[in-house]
Backbone as CSV, one residue per row, in Angstrom:
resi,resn,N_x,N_y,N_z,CA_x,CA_y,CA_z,C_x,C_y,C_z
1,UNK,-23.838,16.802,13.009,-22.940,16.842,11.881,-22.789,15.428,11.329
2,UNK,-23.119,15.406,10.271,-22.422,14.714,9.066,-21.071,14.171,8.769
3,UNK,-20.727,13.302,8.693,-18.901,12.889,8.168,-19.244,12.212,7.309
4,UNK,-18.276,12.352,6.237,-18.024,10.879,5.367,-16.679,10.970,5.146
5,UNK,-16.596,9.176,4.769,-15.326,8.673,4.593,-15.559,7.654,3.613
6,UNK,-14.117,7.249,2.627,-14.441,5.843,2.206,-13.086,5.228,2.479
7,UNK,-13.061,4.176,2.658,-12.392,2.583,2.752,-11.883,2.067,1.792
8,UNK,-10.511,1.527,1.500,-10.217,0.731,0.465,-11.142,-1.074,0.601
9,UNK,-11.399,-0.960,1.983,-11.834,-2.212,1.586,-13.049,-2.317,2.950
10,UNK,-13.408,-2.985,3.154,-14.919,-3.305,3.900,-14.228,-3.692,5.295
11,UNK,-12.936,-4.422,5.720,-12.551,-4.734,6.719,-11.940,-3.282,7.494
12,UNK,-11.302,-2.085,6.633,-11.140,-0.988,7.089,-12.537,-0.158,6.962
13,UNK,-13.262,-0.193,7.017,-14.502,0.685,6.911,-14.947,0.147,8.183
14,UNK,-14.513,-0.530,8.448,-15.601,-1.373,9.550,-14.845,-1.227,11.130
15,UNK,-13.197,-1.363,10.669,-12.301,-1.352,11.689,-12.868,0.687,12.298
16,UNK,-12.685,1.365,10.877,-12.626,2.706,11.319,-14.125,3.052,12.188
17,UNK,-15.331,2.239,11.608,-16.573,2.595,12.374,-16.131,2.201,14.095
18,UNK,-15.909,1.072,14.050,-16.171,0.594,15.538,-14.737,1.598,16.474
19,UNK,-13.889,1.746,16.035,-12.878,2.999,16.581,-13.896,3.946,16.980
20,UNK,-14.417,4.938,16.118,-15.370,6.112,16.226,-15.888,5.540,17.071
21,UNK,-17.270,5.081,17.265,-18.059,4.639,18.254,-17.225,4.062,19.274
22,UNK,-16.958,3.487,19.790,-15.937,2.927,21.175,-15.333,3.757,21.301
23,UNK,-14.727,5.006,20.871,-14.198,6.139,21.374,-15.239,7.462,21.625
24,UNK,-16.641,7.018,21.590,-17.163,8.358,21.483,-17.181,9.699,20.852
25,UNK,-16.514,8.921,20.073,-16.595,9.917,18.550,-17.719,10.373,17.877
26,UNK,-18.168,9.104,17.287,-19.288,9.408,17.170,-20.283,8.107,17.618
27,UNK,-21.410,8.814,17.169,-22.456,8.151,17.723,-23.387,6.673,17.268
28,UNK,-23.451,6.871,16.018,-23.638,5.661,14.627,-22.763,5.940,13.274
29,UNK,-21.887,4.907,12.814,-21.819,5.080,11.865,-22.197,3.915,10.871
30,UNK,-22.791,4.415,9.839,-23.155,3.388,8.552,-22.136,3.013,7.656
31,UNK,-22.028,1.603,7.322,-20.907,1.484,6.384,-21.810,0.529,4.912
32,UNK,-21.489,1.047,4.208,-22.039,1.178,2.807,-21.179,0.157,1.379
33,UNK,-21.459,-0.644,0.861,-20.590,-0.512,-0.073,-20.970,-2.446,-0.534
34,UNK,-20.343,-2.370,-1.518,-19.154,-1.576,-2.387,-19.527,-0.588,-3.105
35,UNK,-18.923,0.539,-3.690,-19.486,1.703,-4.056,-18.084,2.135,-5.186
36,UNK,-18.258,2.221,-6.360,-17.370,2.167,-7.450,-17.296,3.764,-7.775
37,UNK,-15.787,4.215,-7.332,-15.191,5.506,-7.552,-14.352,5.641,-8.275
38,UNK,-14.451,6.606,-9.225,-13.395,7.301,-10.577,-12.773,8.418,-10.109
39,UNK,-11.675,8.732,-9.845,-11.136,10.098,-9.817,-9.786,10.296,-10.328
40,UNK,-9.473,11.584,-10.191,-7.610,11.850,-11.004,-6.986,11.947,-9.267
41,UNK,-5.722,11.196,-9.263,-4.444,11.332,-8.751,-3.465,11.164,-8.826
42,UNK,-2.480,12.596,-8.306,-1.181,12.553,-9.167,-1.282,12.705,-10.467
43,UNK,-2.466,13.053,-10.957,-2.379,13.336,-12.859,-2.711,12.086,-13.322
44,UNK,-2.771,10.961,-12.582,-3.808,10.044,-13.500,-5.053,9.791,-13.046
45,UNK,-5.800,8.965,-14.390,-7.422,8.515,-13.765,-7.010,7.131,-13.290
46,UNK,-7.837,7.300,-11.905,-7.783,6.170,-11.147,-9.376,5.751,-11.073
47,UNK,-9.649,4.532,-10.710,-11.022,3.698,-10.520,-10.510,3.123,-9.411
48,UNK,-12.014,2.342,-8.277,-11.097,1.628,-7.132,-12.810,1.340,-6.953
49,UNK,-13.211,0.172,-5.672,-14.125,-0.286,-5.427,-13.615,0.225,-3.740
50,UNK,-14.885,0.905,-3.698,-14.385,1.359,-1.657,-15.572,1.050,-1.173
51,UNK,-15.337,1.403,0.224,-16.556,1.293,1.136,-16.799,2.908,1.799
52,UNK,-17.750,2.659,2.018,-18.119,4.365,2.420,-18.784,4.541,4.122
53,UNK,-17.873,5.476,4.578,-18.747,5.182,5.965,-19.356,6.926,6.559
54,UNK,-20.222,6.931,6.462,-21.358,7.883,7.118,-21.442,8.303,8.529
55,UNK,-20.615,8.853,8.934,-20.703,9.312,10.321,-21.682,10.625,11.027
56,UNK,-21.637,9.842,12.278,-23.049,10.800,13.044,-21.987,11.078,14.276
57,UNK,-21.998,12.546,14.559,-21.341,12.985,15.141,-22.151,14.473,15.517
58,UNK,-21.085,15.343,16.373,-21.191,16.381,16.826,-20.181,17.488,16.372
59,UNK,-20.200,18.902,15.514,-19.401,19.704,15.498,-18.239,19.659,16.658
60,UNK,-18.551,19.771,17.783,-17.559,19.983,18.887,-16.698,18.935,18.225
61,UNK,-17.175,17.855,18.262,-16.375,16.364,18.130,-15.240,16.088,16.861
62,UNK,-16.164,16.910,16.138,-14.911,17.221,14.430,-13.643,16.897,14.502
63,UNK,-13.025,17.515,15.141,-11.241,17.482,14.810,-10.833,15.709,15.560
64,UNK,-11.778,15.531,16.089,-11.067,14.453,17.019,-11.207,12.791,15.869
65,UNK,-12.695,13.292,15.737,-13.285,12.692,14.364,-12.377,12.108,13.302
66,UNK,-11.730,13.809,12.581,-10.813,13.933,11.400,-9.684,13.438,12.097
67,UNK,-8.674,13.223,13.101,-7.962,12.940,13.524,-7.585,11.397,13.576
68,UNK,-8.968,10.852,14.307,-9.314,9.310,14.450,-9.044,8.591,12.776
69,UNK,-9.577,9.321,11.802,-9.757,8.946,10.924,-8.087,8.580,9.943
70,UNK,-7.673,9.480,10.046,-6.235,10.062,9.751,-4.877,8.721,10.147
71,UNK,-5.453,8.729,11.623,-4.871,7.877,12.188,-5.016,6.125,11.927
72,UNK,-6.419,5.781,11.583,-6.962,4.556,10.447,-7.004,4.201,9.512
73,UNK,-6.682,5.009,8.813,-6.560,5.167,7.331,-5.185,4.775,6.485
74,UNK,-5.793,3.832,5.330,-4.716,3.678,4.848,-4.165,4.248,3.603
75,UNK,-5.273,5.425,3.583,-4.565,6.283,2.249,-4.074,7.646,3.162
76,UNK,-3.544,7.768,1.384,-2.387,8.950,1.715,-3.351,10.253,2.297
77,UNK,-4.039,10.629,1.805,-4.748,11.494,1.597,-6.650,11.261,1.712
78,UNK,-7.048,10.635,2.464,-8.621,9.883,2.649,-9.344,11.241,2.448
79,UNK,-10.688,10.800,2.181,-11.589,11.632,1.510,-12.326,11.929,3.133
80,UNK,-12.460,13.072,3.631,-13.032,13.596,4.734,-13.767,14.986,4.867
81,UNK,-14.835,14.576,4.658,-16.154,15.527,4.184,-17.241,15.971,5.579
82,UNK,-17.048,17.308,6.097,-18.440,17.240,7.165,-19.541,17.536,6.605
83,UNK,-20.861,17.565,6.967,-21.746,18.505,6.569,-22.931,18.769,7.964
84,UNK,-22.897,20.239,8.024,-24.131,19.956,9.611,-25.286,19.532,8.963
85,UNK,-25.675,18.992,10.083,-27.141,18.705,10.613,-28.176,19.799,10.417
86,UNK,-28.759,20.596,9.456,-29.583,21.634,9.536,-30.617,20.935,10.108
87,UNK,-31.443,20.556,10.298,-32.655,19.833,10.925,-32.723,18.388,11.242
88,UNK,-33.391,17.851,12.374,-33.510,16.716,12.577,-34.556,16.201,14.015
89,UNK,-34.927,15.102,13.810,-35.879,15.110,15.073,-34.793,15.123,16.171
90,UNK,-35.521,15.772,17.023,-34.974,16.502,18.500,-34.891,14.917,19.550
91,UNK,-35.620,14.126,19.473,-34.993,13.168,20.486,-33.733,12.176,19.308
92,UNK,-34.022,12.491,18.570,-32.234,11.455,17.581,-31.404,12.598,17.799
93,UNK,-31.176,13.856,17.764,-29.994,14.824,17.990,-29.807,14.791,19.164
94,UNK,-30.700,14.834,20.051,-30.304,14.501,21.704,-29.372,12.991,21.574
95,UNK,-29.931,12.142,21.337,-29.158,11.000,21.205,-27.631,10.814,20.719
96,UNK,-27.469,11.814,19.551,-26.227,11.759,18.915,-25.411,12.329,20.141
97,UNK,-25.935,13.517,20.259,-25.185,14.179,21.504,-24.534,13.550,22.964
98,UNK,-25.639,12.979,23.444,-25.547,12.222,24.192,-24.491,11.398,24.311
99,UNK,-24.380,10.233,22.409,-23.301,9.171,22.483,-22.092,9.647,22.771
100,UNK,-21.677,10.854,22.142,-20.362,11.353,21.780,-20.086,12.100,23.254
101,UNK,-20.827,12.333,24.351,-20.757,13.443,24.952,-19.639,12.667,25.942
């Protein structure tokens, strides 16, 4: 499985990766950015410069994941997206498994 997240800023993207991993959360995560986002909240348009972090994880691992995240985060409401893994080479999914296990 798939996670994403984004960061108001590169020092929380980075704080939230190394949490995940040192907790066995997950297994790698990539942190990305700066990456320039437009959206409506609360009824207005907002813009913001975030960081984006890509998590490698395990279904089982999900809630603990979304939880970790929740708990790092400094928005109200953080953007927390899974998506599975439909295919992948079999010794890197062993691996993911492995980290988180």
């Amino acid at each position: 499985m798939q996670v994403l997240t984004t960061a108001a800023s590169e020092a929380e993207a980075e704080a939230i990766a190394a949490a995940l991993v040192e907790r066995r959360l997950a297994a790698c995560v990539q942190v990305s950015g700066p990456i320039r986002s437009r959206y409506r909240w609360r009824g207005e348009l907002e813009r913001a410069e975030e960081w984006q972090c890509l998590i490698k994880t395990t279904a089982a691992r999900y809630p603990e994941v979304e939880a970790a995240i929740r708990e790092l985060h400094s928005y109200e409401e953080p953007e927390i997206v899974a998506t599975p893994i439909v295919r992948g080479s079999p010794g890197y999914l062993a691996w993911v498994a492995e980290s988180v296990a």
